[in-house]
N, C-alpha and C positions, 0 to 999 in steps of 0.2 A: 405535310403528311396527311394520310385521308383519316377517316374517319375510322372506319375500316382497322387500320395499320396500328392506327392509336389505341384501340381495344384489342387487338391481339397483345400489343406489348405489355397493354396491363395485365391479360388474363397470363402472359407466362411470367412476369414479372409475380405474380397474387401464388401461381401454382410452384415459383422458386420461392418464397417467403416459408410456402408451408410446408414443403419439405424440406425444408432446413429447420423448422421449429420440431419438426419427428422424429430428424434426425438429432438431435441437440444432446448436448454433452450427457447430463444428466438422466441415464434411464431408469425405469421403474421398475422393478419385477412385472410381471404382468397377473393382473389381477386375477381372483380364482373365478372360475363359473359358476355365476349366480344360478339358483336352482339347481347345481349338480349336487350328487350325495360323496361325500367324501368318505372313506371307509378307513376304521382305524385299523391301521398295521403294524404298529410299533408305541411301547408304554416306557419308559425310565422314570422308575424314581427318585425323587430329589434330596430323600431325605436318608435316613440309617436304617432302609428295607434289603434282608437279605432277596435271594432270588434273580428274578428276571431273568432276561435275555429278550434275542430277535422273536419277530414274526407274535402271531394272536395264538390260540392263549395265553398268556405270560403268567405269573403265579411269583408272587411275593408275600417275606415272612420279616415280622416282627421280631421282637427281644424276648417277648413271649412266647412266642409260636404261632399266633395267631396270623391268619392267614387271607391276602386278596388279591383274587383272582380277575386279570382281566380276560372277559371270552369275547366279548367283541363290539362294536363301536359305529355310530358315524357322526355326520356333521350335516345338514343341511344351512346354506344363506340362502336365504329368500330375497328379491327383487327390490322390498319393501325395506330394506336393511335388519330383520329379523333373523335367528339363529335358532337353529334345535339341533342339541346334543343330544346323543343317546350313549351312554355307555354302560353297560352289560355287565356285573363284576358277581364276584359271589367273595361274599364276607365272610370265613369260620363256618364254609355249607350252606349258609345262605342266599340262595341268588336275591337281586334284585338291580331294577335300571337306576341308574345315578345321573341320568339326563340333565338337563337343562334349558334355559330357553332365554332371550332376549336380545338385545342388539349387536349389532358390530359395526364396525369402520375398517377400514385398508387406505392405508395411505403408504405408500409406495410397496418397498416389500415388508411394511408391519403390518400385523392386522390387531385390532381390539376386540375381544369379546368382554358385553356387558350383562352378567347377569343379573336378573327381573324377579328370580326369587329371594336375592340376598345382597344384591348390588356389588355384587364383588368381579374386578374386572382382571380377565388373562387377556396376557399379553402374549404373540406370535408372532411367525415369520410364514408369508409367502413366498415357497421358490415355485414356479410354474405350476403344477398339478397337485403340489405338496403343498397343505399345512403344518403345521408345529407350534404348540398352543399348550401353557401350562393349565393345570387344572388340579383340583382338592379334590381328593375320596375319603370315605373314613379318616380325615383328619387329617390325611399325607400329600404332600404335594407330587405331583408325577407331569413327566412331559412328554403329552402324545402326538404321536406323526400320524396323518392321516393323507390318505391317497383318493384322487376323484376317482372314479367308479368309469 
């Protein structure tokens, strides 16, 4: 066999290895787009808040009547593995941003967010273009969906 002959069998033998290792049982969701802005569209709370529903702004009440408003949201991952939250709320009339910032990982369709002001880490899911990612406001936990841009 030539020489020739012998390096073709390798090179389709090299290009059937690695399309079966792409192919392979095990898929992953597919990762979100580093650097895209994800935009929040959707808030549930997790705990004993009246209120809610679909879509931004959303508006939840307390056993008091106190009141928090989600008006709107996003998410940037940066390249570097860093995060910035933004979310938008207004407390009892109050606006102010409840952002955040610090790291993350994605390992298949989970993601980690860590944050760097308080060390406190939410856990999430990536489905394609969506994340879903718990998160603390005023003291309540809530689970927000977010959408890439």
């Amino acid at each position: 066999m030539s020489i020739i002959a012998r390096h073709s069998i390798r090179t389709a033998l090299l290009a059937l290895v690695v399309s079966a290792a792409a192919c392979g049982g095990d898929s992953a969701a597919p990762d979100p787009a580093v650097g895209t802005t994800y935009q929040l569209v959707g808030v549930e709370a997790l705990g004993n808040l009246g209120g809610g529903g679909s879509g931004i702004p959303v508006t939840f009440t307390d056993g008091s009547g106190k009141t928090l408003e989600f008006e709107s949201g996003s998410l940037v991952l940066a390249a570097d593995g860093s995060f910035d939250l933004t979310v938008n709320v207004d407390f009892n009339g109050d606006a102010y941003d409840a952002g955040d910032l610090g790291s993350y990982s994605i390992s298949g369709g989970a993601i980690s967010l860590v944050s760097e002001l308080d060390e406190s880490t939410y856990a999430g899911a990536v489905d394609g273009s969506t994340i879903v990612t718990t998160y603390r406001v005023a003291g309540q936990q809530f689970e927000l969906t977010l959408e890439a841009d």
